[in-house]
C-alpha positions in Angstrom: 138.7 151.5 95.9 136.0 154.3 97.0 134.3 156.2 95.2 133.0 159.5 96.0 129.6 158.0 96.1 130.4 155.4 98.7 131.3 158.1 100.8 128.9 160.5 100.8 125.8 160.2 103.1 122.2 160.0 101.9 119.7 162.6 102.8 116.0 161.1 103.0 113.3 163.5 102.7 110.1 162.1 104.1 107.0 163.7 103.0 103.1 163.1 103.6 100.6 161.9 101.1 99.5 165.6 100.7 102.9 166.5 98.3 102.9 162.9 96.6 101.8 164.4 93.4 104.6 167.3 93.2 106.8 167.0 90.5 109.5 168.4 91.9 110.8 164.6 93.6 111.3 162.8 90.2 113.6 166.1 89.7 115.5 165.9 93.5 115.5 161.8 93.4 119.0 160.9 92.8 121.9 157.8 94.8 122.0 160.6 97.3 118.7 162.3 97.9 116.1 160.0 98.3 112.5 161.1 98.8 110.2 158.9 100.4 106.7 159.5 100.8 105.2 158.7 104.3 101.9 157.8 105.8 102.8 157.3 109.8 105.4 158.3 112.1 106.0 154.5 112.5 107.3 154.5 108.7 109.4 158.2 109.2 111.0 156.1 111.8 112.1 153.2 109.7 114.1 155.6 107.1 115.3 158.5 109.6 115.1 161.3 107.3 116.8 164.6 107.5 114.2 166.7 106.4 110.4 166.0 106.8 107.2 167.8 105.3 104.3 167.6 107.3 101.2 168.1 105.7 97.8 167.8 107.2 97.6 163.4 107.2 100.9 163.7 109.0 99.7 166.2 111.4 96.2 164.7 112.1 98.6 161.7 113.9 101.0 164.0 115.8 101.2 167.3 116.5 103.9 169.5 114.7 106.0 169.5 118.4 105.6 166.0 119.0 107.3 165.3 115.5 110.3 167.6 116.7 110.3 165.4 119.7 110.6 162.3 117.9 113.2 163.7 115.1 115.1 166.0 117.0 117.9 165.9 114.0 115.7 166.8 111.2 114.4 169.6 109.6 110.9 169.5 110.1 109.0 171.8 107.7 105.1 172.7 107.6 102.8 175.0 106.4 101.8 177.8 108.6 98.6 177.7 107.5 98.3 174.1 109.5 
């Protein structure tokens, strides 16, 4: 028997220590959205998210084209600002 779950891919969105505190992940956290808070491209690589935030931790350790590089399926969002 499957489900509809069991079907359905998860979506990871990895996110630096910079957005930890935004509500707004108890809201998206759900069996197929998972946010996951990272501190190192070593641990985005262990989870392969589809989307990644980088704030200013993550970009002190790689720059915002060397992320790209390493994640060329994800969405890759950061401030412009950074």
């Amino acid at each position: 028997m499957n489900s509809f779950a069991n079907n359905q891919r998860t979506i990871t969105i990895a996110y630096g220590p910079g957005y930890a505190n935004a509500a707004v992940w108890n809201d998206l956290q759900s069996k197929l959205v998972i946010p996951t808070e990272i501190l190192s491209i070593t641990a985005a690589q262990r989870y392969n998210p589809a989307l990644i935030l980088l704030d200013h931790h993550l970009l002190r350790e790689m720059d915002h084209k060397q992320w790209v590089e390493q994640f060329p399926d994800a969405i890759i969002l950061a401030a412009e600002s950074m």
